[in-house]
mmCIF entry with sequence, helices, sheets and N, C-alpha, C, O atoms, coordinates in Angstrom:
data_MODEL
# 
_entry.id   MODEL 
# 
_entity.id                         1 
_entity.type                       polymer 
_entity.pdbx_number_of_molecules   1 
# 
_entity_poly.entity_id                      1 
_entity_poly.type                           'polypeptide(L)' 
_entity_poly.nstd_linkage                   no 
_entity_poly.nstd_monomer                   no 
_entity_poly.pdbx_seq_one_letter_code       
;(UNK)(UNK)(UNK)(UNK)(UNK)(UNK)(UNK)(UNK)(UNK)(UNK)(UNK)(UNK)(UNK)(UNK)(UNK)(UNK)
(UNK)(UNK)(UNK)(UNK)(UNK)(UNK)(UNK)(UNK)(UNK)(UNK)(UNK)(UNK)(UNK)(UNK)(UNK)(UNK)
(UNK)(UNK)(UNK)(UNK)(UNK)(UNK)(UNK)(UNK)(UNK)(UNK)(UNK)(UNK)(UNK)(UNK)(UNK)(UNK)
(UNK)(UNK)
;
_entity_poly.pdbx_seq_one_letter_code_can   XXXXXXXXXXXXXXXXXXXXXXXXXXXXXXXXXXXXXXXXXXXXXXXXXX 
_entity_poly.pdbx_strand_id                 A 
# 
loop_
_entity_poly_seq.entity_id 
_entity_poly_seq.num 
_entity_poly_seq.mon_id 
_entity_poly_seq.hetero 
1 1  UNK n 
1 2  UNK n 
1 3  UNK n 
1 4  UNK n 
1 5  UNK n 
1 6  UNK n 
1 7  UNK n 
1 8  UNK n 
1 9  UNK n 
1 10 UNK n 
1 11 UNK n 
1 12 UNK n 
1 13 UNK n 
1 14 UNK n 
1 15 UNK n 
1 16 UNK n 
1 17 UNK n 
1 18 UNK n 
1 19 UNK n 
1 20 UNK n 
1 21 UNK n 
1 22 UNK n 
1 23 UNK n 
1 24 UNK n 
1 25 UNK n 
1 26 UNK n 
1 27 UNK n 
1 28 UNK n 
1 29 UNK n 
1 30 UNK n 
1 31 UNK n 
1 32 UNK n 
1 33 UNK n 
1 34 UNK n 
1 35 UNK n 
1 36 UNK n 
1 37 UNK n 
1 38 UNK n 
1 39 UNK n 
1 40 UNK n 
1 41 UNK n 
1 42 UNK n 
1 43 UNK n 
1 44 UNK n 
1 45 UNK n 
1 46 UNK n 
1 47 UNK n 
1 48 UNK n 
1 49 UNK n 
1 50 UNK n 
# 
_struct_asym.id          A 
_struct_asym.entity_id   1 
# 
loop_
_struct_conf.conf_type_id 
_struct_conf.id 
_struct_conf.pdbx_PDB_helix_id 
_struct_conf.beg_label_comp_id 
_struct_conf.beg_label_asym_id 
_struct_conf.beg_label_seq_id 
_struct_conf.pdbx_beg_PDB_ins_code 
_struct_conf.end_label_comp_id 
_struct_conf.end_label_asym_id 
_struct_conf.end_label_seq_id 
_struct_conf.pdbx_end_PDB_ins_code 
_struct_conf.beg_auth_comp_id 
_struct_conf.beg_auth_asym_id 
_struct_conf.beg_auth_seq_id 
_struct_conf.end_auth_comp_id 
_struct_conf.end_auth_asym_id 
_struct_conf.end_auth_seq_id 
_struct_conf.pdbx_PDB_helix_class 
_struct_conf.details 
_struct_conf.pdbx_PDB_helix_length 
HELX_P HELX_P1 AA1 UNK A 9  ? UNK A 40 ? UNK A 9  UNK A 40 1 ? 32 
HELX_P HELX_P2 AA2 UNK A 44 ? UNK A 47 ? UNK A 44 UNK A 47 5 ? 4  
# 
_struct_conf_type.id          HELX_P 
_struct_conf_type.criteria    ? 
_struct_conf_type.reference   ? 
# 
loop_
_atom_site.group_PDB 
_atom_site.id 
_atom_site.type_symbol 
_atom_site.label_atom_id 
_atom_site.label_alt_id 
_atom_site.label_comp_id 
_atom_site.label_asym_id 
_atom_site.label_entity_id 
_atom_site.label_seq_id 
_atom_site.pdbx_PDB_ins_code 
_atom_site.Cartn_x 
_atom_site.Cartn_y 
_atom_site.Cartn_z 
_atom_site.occupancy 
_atom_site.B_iso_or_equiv 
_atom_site.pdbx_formal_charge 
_atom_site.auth_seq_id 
_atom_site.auth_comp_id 
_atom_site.auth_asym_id 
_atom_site.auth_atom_id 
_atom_site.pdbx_PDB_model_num 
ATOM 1   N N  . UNK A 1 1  ? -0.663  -22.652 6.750  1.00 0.00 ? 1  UNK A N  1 
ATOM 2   C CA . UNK A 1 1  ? -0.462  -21.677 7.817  1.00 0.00 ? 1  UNK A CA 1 
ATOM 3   C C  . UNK A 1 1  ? 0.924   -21.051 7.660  1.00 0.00 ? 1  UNK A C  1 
ATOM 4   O O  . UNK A 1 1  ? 1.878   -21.748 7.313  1.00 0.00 ? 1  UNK A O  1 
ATOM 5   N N  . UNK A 1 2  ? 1.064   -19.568 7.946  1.00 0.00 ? 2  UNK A N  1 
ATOM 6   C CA . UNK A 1 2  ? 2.290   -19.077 7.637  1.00 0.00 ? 2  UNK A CA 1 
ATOM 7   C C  . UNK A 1 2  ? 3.307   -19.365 8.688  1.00 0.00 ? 2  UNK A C  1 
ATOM 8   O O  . UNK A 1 2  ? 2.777   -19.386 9.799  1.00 0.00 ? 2  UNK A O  1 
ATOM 9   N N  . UNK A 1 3  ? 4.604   -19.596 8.714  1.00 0.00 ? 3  UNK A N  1 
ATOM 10  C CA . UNK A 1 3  ? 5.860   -19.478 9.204  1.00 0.00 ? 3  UNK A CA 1 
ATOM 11  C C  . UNK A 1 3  ? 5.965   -18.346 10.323 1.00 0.00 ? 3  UNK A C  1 
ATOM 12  O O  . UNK A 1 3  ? 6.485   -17.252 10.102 1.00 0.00 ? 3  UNK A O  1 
ATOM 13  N N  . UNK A 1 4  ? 5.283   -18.816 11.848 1.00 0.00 ? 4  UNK A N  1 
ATOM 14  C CA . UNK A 1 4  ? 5.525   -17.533 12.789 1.00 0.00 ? 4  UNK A CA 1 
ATOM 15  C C  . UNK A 1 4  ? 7.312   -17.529 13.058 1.00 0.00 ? 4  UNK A C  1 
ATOM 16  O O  . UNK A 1 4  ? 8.063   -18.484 13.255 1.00 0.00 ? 4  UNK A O  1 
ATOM 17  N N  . UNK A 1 5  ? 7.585   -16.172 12.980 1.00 0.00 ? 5  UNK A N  1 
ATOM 18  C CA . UNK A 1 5  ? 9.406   -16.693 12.675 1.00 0.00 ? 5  UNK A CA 1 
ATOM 19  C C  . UNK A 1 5  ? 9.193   -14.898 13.336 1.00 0.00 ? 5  UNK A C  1 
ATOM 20  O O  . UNK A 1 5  ? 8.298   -14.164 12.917 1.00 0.00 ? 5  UNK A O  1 
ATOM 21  N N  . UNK A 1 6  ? 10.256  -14.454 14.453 1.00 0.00 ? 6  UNK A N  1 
ATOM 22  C CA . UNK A 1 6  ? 10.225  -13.194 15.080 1.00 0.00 ? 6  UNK A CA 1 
ATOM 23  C C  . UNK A 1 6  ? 10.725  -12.358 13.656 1.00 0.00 ? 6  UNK A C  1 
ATOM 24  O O  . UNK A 1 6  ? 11.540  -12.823 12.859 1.00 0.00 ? 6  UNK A O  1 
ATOM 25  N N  . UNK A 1 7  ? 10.018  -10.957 13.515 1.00 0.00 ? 7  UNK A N  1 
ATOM 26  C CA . UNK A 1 7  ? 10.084  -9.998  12.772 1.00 0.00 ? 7  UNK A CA 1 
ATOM 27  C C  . UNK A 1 7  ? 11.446  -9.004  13.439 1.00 0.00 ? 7  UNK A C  1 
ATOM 28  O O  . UNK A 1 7  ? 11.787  -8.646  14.566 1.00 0.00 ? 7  UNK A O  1 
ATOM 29  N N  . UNK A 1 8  ? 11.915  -8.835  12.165 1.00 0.00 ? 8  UNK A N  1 
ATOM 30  C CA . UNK A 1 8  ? 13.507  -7.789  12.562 1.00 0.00 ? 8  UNK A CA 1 
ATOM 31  C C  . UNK A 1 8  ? 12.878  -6.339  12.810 1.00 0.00 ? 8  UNK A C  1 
ATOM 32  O O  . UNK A 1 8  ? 11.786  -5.858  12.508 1.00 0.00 ? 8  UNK A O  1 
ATOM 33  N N  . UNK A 1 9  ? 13.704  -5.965  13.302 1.00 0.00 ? 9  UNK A N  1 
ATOM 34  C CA . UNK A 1 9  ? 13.612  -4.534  14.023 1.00 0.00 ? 9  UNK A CA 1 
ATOM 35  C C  . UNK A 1 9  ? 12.726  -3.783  12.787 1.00 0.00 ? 9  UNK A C  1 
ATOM 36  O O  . UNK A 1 9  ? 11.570  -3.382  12.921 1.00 0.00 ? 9  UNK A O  1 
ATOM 37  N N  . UNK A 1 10 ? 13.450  -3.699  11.689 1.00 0.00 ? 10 UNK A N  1 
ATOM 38  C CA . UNK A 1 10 ? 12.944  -2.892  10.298 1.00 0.00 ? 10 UNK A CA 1 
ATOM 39  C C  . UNK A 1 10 ? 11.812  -3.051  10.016 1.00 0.00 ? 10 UNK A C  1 
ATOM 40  O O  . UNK A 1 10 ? 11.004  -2.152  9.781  1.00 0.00 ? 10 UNK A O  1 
ATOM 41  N N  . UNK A 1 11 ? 11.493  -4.900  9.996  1.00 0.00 ? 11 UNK A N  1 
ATOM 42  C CA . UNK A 1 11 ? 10.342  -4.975  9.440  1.00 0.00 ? 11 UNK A CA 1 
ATOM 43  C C  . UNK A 1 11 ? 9.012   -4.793  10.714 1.00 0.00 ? 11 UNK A C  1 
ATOM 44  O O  . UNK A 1 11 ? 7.835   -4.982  10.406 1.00 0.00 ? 11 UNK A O  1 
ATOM 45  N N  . UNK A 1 12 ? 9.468   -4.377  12.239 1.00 0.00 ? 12 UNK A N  1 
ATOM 46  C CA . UNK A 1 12 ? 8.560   -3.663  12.859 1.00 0.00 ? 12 UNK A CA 1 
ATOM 47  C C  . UNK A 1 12 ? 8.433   -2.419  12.717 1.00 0.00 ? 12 UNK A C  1 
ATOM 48  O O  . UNK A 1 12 ? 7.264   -2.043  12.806 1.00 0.00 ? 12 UNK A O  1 
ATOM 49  N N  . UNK A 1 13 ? 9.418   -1.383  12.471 1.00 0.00 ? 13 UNK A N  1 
ATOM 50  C CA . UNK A 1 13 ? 9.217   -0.080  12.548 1.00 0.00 ? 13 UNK A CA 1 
ATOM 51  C C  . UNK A 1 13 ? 8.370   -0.001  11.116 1.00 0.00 ? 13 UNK A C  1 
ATOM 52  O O  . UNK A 1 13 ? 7.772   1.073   11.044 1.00 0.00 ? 13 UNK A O  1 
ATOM 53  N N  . UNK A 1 14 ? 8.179   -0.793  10.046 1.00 0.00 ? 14 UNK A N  1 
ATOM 54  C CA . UNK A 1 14 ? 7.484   -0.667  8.898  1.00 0.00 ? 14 UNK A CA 1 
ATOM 55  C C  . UNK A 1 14 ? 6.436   -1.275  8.568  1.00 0.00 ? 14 UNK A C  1 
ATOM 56  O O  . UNK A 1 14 ? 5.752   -1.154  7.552  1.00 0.00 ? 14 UNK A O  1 
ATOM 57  N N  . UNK A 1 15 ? 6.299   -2.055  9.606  1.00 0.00 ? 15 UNK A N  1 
ATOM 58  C CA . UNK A 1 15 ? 4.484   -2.187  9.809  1.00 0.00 ? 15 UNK A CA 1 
ATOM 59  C C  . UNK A 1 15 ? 4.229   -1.226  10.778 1.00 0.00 ? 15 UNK A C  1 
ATOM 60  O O  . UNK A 1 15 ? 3.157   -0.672  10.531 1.00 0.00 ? 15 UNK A O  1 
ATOM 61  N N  . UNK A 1 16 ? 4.674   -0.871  11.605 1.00 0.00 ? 16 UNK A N  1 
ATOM 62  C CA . UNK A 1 16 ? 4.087   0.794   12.600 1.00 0.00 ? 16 UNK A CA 1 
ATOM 63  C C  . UNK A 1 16 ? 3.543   1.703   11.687 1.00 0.00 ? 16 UNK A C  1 
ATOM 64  O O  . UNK A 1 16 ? 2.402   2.158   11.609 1.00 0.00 ? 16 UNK A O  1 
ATOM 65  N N  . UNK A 1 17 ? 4.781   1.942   10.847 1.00 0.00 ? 17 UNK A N  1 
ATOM 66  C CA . UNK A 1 17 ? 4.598   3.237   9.820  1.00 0.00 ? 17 UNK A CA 1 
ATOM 67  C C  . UNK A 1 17 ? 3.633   2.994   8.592  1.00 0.00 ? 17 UNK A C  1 
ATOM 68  O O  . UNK A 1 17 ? 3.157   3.879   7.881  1.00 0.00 ? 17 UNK A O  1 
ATOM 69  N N  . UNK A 1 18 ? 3.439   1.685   8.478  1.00 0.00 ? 18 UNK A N  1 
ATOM 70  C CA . UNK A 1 18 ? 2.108   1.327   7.471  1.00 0.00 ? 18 UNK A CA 1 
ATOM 71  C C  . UNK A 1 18 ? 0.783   1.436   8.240  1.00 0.00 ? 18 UNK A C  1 
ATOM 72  O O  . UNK A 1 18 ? -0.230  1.941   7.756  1.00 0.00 ? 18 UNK A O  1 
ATOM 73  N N  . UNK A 1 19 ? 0.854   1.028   9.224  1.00 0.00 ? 19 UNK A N  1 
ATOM 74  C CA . UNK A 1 19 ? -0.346  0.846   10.230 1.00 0.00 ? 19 UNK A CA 1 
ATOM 75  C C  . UNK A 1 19 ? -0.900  2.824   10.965 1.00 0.00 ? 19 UNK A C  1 
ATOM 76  O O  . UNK A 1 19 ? -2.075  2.919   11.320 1.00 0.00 ? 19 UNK A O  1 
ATOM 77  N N  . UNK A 1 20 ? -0.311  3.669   11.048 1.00 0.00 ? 20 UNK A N  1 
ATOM 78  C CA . UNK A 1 20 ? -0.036  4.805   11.312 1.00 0.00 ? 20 UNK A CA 1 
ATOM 79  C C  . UNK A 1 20 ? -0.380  5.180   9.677  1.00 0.00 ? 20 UNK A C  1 
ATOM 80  O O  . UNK A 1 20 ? -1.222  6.027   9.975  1.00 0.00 ? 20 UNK A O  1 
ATOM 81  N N  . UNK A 1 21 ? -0.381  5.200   8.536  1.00 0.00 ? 21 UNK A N  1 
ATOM 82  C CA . UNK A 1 21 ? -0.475  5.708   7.508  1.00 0.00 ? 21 UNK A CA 1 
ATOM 83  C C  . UNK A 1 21 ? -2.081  5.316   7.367  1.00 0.00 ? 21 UNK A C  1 
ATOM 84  O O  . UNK A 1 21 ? -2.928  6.161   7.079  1.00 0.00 ? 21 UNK A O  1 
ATOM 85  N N  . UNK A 1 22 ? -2.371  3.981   7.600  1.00 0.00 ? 22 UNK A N  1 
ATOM 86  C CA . UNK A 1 22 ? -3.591  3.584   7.144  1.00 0.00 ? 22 UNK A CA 1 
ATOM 87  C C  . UNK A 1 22 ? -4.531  4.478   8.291  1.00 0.00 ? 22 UNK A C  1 
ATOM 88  O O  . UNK A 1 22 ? -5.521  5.127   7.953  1.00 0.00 ? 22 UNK A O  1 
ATOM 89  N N  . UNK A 1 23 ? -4.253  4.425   9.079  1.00 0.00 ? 23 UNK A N  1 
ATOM 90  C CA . UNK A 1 23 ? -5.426  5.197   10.437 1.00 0.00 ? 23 UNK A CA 1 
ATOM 91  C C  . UNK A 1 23 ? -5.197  6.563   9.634  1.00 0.00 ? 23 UNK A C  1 
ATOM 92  O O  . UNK A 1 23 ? -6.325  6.927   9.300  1.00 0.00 ? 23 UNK A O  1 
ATOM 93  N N  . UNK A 1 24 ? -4.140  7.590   9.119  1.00 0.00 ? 24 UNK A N  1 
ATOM 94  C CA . UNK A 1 24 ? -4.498  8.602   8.814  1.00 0.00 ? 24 UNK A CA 1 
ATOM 95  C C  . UNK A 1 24 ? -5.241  8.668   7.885  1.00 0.00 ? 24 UNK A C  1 
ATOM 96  O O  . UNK A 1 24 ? -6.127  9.523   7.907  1.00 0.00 ? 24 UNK A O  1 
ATOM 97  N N  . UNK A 1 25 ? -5.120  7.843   6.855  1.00 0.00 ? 25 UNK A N  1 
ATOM 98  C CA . UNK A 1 25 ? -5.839  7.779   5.952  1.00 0.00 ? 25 UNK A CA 1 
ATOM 99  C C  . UNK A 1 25 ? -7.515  7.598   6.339  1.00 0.00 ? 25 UNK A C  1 
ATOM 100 O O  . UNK A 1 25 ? -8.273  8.551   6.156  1.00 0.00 ? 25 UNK A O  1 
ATOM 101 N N  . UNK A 1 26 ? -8.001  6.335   6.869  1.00 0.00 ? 26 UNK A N  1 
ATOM 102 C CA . UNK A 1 26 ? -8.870  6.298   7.484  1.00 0.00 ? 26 UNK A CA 1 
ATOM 103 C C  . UNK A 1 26 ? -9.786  7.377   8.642  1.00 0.00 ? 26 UNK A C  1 
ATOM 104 O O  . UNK A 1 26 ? -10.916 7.102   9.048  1.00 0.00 ? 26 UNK A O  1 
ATOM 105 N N  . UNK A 1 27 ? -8.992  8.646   9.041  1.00 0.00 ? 27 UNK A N  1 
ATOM 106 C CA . UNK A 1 27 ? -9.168  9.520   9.624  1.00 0.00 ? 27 UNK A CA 1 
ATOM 107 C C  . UNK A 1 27 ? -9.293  10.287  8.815  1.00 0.00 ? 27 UNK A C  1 
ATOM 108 O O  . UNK A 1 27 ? -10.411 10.795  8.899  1.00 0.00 ? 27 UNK A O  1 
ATOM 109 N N  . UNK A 1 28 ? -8.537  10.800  7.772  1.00 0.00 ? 28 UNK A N  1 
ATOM 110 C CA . UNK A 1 28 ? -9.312  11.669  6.966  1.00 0.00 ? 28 UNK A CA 1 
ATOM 111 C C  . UNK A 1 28 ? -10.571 11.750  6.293  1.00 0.00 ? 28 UNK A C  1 
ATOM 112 O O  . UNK A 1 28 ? -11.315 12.694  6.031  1.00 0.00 ? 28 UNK A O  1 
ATOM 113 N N  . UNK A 1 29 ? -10.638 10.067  6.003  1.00 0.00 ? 29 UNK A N  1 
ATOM 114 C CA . UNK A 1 29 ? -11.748 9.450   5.360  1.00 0.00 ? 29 UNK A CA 1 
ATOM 115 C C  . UNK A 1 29 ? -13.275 10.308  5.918  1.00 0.00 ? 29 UNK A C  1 
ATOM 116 O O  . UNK A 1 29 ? -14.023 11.037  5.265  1.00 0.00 ? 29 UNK A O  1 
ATOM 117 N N  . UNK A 1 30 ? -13.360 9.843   7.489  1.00 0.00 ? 30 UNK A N  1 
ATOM 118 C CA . UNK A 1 30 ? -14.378 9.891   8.405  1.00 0.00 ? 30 UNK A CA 1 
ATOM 119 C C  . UNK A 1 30 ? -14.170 11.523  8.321  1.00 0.00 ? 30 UNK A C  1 
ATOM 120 O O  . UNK A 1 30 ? -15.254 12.099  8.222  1.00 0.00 ? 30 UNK A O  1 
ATOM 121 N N  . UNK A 1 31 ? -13.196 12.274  8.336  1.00 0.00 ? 31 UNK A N  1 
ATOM 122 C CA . UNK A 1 31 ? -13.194 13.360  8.438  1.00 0.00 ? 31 UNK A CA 1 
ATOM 123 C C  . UNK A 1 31 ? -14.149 14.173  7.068  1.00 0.00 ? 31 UNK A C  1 
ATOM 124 O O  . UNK A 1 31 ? -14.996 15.058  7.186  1.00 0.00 ? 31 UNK A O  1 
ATOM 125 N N  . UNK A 1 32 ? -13.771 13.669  6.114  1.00 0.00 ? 32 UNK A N  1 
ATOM 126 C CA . UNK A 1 32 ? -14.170 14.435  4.584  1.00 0.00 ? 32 UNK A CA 1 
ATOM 127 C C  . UNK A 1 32 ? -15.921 13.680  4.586  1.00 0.00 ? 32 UNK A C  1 
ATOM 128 O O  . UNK A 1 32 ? -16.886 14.251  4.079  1.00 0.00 ? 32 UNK A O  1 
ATOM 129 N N  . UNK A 1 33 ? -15.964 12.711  5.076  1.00 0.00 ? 33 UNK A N  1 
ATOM 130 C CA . UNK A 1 33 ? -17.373 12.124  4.787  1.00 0.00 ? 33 UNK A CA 1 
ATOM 131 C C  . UNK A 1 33 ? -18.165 12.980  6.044  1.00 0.00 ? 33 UNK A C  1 
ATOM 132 O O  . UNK A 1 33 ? -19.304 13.221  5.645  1.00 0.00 ? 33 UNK A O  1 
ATOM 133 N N  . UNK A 1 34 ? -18.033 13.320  6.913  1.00 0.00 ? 34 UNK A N  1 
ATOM 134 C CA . UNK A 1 34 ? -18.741 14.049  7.827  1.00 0.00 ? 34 UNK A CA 1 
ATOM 135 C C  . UNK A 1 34 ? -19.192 15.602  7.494  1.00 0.00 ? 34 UNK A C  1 
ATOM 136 O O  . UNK A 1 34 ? -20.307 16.098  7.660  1.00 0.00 ? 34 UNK A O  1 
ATOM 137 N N  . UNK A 1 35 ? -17.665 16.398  6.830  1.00 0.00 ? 35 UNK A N  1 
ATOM 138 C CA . UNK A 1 35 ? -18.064 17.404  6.220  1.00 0.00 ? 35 UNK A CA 1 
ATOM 139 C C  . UNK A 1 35 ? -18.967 17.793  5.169  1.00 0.00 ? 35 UNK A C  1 
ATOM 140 O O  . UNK A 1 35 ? -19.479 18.883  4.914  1.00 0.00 ? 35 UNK A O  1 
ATOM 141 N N  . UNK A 1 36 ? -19.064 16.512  4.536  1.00 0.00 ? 36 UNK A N  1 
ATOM 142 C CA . UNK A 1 36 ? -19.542 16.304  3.385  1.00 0.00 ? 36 UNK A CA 1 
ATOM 143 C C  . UNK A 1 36 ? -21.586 16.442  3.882  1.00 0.00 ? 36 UNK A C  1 
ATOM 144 O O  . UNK A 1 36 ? -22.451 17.258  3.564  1.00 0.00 ? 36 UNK A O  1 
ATOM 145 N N  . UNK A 1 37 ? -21.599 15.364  4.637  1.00 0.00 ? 37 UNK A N  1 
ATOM 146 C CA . UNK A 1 37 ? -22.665 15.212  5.144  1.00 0.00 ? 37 UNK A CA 1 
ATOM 147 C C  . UNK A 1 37 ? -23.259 16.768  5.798  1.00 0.00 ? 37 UNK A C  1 
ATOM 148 O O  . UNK A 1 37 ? -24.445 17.098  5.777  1.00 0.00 ? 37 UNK A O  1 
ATOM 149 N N  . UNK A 1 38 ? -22.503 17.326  6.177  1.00 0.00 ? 38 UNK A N  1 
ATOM 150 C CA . UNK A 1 38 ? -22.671 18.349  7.385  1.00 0.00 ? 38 UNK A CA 1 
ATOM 151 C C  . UNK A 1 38 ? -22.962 19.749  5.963  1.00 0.00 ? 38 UNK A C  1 
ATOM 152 O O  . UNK A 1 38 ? -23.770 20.672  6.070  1.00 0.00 ? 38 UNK A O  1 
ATOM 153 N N  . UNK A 1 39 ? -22.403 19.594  5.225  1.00 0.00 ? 39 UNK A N  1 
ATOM 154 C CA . UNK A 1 39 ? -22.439 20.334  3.869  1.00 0.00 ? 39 UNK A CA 1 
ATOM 155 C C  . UNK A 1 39 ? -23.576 20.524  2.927  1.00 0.00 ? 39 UNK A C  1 
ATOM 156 O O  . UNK A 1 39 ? -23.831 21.549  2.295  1.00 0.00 ? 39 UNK A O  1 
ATOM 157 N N  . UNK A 1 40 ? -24.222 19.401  2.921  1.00 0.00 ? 40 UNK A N  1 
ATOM 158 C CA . UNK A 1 40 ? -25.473 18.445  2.295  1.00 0.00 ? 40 UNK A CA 1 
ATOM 159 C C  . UNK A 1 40 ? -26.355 18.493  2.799  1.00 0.00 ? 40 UNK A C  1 
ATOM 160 O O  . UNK A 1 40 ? -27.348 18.218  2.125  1.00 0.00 ? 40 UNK A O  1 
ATOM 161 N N  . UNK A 1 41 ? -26.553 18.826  4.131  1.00 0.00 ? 41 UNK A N  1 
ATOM 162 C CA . UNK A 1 41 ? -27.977 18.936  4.956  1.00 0.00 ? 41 UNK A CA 1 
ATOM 163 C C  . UNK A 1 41 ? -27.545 20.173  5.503  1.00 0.00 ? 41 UNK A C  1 
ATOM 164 O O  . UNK A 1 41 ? -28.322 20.383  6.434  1.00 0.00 ? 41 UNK A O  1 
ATOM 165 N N  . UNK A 1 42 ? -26.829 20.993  5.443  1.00 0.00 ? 42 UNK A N  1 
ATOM 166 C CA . UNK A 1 42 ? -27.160 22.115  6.227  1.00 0.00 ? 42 UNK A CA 1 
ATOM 167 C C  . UNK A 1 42 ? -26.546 22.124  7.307  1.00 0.00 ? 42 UNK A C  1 
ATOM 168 O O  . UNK A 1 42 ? -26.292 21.078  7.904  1.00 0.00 ? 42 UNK A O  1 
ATOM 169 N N  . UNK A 1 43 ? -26.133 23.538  7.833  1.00 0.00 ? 43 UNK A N  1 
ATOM 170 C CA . UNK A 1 43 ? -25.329 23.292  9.586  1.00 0.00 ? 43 UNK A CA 1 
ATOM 171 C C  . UNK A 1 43 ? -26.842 23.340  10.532 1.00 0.00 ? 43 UNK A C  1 
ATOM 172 O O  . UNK A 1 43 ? -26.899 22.830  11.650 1.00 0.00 ? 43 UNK A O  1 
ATOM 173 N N  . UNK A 1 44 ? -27.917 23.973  9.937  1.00 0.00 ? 44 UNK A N  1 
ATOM 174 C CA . UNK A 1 44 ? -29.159 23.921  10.645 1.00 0.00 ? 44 UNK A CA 1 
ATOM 175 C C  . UNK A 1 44 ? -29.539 22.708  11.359 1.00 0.00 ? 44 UNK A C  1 
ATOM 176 O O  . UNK A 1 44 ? -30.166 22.682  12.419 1.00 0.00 ? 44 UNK A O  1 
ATOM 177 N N  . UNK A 1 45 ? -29.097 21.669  10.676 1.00 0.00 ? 45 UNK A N  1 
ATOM 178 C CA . UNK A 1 45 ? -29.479 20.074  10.548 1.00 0.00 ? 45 UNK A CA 1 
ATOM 179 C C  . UNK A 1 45 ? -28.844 20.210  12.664 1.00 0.00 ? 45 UNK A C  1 
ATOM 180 O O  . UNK A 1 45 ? -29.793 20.065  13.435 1.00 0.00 ? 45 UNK A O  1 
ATOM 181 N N  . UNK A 1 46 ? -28.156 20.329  13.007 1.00 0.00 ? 46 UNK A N  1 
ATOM 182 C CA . UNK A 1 46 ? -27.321 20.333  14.804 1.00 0.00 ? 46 UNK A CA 1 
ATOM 183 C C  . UNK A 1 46 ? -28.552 21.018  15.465 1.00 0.00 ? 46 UNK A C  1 
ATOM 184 O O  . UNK A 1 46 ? -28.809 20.583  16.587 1.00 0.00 ? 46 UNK A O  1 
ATOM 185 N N  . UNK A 1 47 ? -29.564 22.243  14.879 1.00 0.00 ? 47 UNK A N  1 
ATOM 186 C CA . UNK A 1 47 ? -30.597 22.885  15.742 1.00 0.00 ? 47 UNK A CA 1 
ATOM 187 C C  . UNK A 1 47 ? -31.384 22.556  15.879 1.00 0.00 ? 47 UNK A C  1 
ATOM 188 O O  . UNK A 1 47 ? -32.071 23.187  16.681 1.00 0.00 ? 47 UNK A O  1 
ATOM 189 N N  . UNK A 1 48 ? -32.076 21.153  15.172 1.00 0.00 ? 48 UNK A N  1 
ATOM 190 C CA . UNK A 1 48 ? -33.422 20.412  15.015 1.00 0.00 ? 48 UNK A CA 1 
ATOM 191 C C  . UNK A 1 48 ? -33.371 20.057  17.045 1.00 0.00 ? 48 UNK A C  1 
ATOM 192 O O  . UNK A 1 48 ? -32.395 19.814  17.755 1.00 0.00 ? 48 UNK A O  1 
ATOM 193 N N  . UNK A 1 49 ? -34.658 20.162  17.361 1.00 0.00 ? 49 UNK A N  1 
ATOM 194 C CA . UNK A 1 49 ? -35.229 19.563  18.284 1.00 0.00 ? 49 UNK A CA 1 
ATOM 195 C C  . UNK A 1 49 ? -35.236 18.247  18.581 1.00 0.00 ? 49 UNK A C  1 
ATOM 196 O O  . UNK A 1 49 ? -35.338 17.398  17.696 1.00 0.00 ? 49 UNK A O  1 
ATOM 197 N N  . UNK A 1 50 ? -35.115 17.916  20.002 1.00 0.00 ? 50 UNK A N  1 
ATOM 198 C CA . UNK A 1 50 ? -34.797 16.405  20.055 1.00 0.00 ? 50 UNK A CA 1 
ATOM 199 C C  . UNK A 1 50 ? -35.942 15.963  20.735 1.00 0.00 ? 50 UNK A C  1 
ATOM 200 O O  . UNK A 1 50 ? -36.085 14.767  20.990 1.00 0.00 ? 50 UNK A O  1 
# 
């Protein structure tokens, strides 16, 4: 089990800024895979009947 030992100021503001990098990343992700999808079937694909 690791050493819980309080994290210095630095090494919080640099897991924020890693953690904030990964969600953008991950947001673009969902972003480019949706277009993608939305690209691939058509914008018609939103007018289908429910």
């Amino acid at each position: 089990m690791m050493d819980p030992r309080p994290l210095t100021p630095d090494e919080v503001r640099r897991r924020r800024k890693r953690s904030v990098a990964i969600a953008l990343v991950l947001a673009a992700l969902v972003a480019i895979f949706y277009a993608l999808t939305i690209a691939k079937l058509g914008p018609q694909v939103l007018n289908r009947p429910l």
